[in-house]
Backbone bond lengths (Angstrom), bond angles and torsions (degrees), N, CA, C in turn:
res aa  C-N    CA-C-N  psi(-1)  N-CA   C-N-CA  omega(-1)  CA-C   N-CA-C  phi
1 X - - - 1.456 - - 1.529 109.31 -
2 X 1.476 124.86 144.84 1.273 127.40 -150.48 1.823 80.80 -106.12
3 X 1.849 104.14 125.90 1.384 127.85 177.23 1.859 112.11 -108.29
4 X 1.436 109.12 109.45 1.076 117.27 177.20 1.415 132.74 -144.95
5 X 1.636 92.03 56.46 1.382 118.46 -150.08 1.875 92.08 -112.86
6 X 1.406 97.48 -143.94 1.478 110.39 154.20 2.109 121.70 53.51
7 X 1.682 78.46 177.45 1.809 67.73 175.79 1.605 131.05 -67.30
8 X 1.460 106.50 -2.69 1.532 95.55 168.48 1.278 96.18 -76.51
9 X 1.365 128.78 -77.40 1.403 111.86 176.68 1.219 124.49 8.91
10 X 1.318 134.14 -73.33 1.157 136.46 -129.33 2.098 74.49 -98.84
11 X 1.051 112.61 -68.30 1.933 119.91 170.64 1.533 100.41 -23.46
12 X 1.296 117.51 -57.61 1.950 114.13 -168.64 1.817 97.65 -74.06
13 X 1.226 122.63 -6.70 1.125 107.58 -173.16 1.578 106.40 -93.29
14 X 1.516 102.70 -35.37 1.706 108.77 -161.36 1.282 92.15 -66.26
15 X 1.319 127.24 -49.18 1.205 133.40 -154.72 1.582 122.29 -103.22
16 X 1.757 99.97 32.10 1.597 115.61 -174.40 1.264 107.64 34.85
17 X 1.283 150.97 43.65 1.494 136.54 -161.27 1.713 106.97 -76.27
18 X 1.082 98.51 -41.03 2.097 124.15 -172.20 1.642 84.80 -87.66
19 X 1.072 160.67 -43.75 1.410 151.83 -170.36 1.705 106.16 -26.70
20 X 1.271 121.73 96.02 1.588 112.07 158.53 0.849 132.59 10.49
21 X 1.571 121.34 -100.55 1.949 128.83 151.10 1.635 108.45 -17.93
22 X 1.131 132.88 -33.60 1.262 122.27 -167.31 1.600 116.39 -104.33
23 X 1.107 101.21 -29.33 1.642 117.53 -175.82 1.841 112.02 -117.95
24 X 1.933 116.20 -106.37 1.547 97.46 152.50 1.199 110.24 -156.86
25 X 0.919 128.57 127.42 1.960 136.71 173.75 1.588 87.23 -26.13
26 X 0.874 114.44 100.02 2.189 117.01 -171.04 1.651 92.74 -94.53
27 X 1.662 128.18 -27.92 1.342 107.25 176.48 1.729 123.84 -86.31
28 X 1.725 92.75 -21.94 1.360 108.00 -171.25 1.859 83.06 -62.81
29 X 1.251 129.71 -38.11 1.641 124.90 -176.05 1.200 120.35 -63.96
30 X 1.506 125.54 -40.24 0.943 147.43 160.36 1.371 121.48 -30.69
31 X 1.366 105.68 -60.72 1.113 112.72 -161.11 2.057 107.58 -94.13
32 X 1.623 107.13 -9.93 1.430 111.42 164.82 1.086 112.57 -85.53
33 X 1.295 139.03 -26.39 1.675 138.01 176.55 1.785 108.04 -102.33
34 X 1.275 139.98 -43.88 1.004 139.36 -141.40 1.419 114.07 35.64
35 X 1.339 100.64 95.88 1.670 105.40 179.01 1.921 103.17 -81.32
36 X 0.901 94.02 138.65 1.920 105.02 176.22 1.772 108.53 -77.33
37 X 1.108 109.12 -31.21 1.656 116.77 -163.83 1.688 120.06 -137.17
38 X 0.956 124.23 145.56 0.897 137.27 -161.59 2.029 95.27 -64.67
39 X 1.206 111.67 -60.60 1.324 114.60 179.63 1.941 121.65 -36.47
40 X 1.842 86.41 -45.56 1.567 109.71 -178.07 1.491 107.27 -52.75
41 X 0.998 113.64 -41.57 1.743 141.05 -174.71 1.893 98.44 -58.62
42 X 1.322 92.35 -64.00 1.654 105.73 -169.71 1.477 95.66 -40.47
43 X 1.756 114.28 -68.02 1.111 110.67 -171.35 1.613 140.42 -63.69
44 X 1.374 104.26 -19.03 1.181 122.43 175.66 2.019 118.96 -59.32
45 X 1.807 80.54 -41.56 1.560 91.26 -171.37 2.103 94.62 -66.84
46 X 1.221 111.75 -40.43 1.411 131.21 -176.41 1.581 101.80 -51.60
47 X 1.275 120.59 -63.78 1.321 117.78 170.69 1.419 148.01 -69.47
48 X 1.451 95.24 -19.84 1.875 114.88 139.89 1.449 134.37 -26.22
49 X 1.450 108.86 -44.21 1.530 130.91 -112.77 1.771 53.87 -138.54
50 X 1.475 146.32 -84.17 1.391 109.88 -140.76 1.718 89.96 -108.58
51 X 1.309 153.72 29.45 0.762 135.58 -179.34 1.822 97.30 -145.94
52 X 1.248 119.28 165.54 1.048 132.92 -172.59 1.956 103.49 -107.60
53 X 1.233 127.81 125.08 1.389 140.92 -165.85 1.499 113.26 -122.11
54 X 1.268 140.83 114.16 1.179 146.65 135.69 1.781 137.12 5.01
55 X 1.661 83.39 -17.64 1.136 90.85 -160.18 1.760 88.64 -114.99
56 X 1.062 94.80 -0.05 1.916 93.84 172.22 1.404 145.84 88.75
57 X 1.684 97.59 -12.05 1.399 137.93 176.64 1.555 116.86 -77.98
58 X 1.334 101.40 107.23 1.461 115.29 -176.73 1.495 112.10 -131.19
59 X 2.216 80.52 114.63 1.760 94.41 173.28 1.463 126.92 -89.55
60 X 1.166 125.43 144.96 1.361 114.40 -160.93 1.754 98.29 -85.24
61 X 1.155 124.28 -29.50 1.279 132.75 160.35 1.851 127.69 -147.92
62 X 1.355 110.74 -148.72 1.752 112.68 -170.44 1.796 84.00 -107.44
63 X 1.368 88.74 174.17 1.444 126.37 -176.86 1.748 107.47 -51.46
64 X 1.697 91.91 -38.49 1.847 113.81 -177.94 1.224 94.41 -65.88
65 X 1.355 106.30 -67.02 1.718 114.58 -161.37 1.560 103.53 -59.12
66 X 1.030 131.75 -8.16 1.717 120.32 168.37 1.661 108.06 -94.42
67 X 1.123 131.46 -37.62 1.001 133.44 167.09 1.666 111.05 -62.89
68 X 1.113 126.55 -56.00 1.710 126.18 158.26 1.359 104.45 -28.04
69 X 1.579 125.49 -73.15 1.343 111.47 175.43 1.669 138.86 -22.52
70 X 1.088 91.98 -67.27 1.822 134.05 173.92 1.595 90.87 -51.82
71 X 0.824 140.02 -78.07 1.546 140.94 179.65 1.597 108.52 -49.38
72 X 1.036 131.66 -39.61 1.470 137.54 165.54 1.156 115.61 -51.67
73 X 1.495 112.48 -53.11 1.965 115.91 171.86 1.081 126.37 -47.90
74 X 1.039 109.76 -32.43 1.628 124.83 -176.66 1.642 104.81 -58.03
75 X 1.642 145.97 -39.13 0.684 148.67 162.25 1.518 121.45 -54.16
76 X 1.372 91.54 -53.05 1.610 98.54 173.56 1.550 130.95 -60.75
77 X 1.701 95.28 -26.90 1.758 107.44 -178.14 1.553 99.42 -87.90
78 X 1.286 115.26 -71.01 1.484 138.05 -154.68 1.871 110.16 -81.63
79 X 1.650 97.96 -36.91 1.611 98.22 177.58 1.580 95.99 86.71
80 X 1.214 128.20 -4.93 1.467 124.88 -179.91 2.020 108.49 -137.69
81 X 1.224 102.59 167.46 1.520 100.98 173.65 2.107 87.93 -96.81
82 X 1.031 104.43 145.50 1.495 120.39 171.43 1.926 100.79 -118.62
83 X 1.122 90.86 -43.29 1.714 90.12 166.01 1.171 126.53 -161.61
84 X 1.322 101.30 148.89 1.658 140.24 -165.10 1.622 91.28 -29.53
85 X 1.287 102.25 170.81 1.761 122.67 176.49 1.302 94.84 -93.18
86 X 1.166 138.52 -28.75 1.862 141.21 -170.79 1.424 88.42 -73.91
87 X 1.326 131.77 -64.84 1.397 139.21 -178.43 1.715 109.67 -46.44
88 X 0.815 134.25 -43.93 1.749 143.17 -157.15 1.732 91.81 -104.90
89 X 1.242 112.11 -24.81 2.197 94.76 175.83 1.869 71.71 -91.85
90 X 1.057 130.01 -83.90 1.556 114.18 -161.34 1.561 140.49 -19.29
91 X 1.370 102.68 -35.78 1.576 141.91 156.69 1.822 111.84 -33.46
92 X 1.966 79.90 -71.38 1.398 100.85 -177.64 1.044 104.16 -52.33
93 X 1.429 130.67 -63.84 1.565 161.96 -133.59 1.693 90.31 -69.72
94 X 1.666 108.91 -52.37 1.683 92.33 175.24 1.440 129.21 -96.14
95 X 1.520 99.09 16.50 1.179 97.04 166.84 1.616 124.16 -80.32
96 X 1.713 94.61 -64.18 1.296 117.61 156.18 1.268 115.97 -3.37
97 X 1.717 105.18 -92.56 1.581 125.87 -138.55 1.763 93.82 -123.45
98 X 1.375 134.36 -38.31 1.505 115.76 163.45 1.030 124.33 -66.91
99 X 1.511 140.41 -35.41 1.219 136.18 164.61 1.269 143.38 -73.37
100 X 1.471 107.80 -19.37 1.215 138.57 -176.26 1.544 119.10 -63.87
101 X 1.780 91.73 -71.06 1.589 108.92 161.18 1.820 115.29 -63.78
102 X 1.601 112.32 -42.68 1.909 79.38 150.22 0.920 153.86 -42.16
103 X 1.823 116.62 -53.09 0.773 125.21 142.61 1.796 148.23 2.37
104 X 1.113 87.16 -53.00 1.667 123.86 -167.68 1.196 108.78 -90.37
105 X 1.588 124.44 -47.21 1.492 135.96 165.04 1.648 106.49 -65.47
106 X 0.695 128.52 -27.80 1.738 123.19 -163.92 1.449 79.20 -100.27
107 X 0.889 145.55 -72.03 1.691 144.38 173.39 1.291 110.36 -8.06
108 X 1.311 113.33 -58.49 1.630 135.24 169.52 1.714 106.55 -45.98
109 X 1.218 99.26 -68.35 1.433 120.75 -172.55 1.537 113.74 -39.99
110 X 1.847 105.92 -53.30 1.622 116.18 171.73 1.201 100.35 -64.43
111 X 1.093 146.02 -65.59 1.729 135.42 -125.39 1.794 81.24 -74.41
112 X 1.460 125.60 -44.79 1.068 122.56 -163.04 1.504 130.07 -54.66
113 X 1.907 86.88 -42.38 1.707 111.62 166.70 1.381 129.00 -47.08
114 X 1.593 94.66 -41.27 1.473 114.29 -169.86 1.672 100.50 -85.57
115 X 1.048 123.93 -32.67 1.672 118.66 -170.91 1.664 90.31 -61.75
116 X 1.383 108.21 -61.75 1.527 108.95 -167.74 1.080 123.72 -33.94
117 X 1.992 106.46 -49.09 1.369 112.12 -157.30 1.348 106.26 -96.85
118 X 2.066 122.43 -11.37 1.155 90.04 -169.65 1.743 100.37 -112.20
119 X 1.494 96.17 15.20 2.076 101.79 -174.11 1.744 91.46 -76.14
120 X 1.389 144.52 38.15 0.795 127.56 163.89 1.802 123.89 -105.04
121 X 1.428 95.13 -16.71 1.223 121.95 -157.15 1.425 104.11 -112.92
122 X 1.377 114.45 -0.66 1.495 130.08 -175.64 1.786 121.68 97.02
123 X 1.211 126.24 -25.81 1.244 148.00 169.19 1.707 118.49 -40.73
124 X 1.174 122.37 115.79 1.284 118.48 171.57 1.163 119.17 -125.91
125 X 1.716 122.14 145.49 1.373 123.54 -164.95 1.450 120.88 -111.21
126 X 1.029 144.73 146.73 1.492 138.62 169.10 1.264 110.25 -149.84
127 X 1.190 123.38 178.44 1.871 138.01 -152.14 1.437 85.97 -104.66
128 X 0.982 93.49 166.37 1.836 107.49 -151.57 1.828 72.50 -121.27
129 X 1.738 100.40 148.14 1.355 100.36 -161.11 1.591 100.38 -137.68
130 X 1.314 132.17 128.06 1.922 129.02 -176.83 1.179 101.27 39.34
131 X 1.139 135.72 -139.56 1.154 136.04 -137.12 1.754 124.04 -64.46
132 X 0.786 110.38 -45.28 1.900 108.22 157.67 1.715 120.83 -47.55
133 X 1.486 101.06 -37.91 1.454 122.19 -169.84 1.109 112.81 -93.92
134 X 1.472 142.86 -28.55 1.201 160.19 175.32 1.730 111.55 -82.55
135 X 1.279 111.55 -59.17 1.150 120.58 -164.72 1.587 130.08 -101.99
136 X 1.499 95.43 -36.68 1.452 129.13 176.72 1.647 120.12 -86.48
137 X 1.720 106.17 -5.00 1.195 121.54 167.43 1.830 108.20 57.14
138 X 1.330 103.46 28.26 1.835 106.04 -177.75 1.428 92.22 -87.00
139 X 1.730 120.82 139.28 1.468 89.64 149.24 1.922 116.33 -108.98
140 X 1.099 113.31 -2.41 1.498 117.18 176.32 1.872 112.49 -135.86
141 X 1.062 98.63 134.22 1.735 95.70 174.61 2.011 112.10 -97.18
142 X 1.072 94.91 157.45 1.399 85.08 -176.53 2.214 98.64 -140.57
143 X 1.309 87.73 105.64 1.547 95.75 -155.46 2.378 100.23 -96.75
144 X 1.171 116.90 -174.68 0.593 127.90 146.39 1.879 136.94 -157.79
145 X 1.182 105.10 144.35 1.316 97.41 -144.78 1.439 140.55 61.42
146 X 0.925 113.00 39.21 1.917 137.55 -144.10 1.751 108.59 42.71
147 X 1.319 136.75 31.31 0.853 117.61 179.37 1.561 102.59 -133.24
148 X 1.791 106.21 129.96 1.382 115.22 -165.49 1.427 122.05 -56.22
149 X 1.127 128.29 115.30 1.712 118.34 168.10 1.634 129.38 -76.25
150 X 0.771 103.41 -35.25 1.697 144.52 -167.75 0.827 143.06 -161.82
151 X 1.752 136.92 150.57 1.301 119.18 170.35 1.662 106.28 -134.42
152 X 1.452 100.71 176.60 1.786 105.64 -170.19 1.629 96.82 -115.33
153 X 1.321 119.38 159.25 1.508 105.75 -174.03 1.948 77.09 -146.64
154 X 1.219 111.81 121.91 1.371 125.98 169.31 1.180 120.53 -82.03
155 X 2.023 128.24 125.35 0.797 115.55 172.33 1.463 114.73 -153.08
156 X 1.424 122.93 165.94 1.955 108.64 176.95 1.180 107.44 -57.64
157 X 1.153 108.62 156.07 1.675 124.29 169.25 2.006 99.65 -57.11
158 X 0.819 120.27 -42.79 1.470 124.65 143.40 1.666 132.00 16.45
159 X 0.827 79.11 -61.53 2.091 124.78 -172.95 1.324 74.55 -43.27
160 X 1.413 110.24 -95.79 1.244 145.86 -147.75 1.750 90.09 -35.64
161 X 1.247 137.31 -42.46 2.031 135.75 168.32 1.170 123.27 -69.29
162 X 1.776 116.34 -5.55 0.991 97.98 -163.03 1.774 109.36 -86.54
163 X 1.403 106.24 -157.37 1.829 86.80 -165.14 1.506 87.76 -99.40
164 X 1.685 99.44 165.51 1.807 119.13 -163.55 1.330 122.93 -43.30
165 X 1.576 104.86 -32.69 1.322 112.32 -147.12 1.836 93.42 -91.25
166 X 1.494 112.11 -24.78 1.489 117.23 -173.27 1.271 88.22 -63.86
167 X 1.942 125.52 -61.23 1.739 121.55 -164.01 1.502 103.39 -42.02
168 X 1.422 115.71 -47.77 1.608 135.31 -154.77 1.350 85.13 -40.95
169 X 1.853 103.72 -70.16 1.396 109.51 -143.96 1.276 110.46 -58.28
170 X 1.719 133.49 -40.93 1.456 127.26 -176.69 1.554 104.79 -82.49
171 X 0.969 146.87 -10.73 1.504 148.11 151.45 1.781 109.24 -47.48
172 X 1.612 99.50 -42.32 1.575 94.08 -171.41 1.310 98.19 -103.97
173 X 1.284 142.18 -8.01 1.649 135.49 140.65 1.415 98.37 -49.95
174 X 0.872 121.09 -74.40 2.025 117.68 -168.63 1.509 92.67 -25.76
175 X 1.270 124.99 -87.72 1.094 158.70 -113.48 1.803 83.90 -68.19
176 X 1.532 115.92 -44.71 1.431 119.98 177.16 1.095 130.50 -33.78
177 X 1.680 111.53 -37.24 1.623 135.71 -160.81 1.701 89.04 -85.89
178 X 1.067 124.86 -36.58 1.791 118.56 -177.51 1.998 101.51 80.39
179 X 0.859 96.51 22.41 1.597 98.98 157.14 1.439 142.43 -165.39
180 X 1.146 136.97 175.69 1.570 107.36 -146.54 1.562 106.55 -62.56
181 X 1.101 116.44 -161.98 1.263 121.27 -175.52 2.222 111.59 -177.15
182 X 1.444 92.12 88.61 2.165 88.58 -171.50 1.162 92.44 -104.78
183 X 1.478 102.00 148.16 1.169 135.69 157.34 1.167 138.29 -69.61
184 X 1.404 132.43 109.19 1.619 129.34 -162.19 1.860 97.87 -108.61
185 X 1.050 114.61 110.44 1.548 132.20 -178.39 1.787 107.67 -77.28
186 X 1.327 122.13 136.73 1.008 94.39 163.25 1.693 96.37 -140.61
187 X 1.254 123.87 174.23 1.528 137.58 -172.97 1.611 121.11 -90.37
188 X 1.449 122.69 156.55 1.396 127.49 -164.64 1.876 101.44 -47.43
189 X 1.346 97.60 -37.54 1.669 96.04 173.52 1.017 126.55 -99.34
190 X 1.577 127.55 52.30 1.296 148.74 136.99 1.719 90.01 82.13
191 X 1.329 125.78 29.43 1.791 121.39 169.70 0.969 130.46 -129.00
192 X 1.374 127.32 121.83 1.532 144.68 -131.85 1.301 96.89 -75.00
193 X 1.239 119.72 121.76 1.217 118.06 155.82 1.860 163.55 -87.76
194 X 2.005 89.97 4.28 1.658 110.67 -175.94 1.405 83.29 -157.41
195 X 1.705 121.10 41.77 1.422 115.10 170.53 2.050 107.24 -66.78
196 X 1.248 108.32 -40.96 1.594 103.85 167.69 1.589 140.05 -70.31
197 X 1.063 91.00 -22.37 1.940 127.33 158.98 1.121 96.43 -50.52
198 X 1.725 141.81 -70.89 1.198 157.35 -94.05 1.892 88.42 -132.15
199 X 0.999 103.07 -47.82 1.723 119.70 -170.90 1.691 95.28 -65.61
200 X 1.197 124.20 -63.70 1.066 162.95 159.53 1.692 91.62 -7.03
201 X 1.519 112.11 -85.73 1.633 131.53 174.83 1.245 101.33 -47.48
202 X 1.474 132.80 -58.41 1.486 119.46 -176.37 1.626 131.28 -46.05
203 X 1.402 101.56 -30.38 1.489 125.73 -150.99 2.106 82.70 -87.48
204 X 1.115 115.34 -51.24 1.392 116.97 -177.72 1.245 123.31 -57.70
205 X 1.867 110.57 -5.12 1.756 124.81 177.41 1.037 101.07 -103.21
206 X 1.331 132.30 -6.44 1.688 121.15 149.47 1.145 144.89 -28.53
């Protein structure tokens, strides 16, 4: 099971290590290649990082080289290694490319949930695309009559530990778009957990 909790956590955070600009927009990649596999992923981020792509996505390094980082801090924070370099690319490794491509599948999973449950009532949903999706931290809009009401922004139950300033920042991306914006949580085993909660809030932007 992919662990990306703990005191690196809190180390990859102080020290932006996973930050976009610093490392690589891994969904903005995601979502230009659709990698099938976790490996495909590895390499993609790898070939970013020394080659120049069409698709616009620029890694600042490999899967290693973020974990190298992360293992470096440890000196700088602690004055000691607490853990191994195998441990800190592994770290990376599920941050990166196990969570990522979850991510991405449960992504799938909602937009799908929501078409079903809310095309009854007239409501239609779609993936929030560059700039809403990128910046505005939406990941699905849920419009009617082509015109957006709301949006859902998918995330691990997770979320909810991470430190203030991460909630802050996609709270005050939401907040950009000028309309609501809920959160659909879901659990280590990929199952939604306030998917009726969430249905619930939409139905009240009617």
């Amino acid at each position: 099971m992919a662990y990306t909790g703990g005191l690196l956590n809190q180390l990859n955070g102080k020290y932006g290590i996973s930050a976009p600009h610093r490392s690589v927009p891994v969904m903005k990649l995601i979502k230009a290649h659709r990698p099938k596999s976790r490996d495909e992923l590895c390499e993609l981020i790898k070939f970013h990082h020394e080659n120049d792509c069409p698709c616009g996505v620029k890694s600042q390094g490999s899967v290693e080289d973020f974990g190298q980082k992360l293992f470096d801090a440890q000196l700088r924070e602690w004055g000691e290694h607490r853990f191994t370099l195998q441990e800190c690319v592994q770290w990376e490794y599920d941050l990166f490319v196990v969570q990522s491509l979850k991510g991405t599948l449960v992504e799938e999973a909602a937009l799908a949930f929501f078409q079903k449950n809310l095309a009854c009532v007239g409501l239609s949903v779609t993936k929030a695309e560059g700039y809403v999706d990128e910046e505005l931290r939406v990941d699905l809009i849920v419009s009617k009559n082509e015109n957006p009401l709301c949006g859902i922004q998918v995330k691990p139950l997770t979320f909810n530990k991470m430190r203030e300033g991460v909630i802050t920042f996609n709270k005050v991306a939401n907040a950009k778009w000028g309309k609501p914006v809920f959160y659909l949580f879901y659990d280590e085993n990929e199952r939604f957990a306030n998917a009726d909660a969430v249905v619930e809030g939409v139905l009240k932007c009617c």
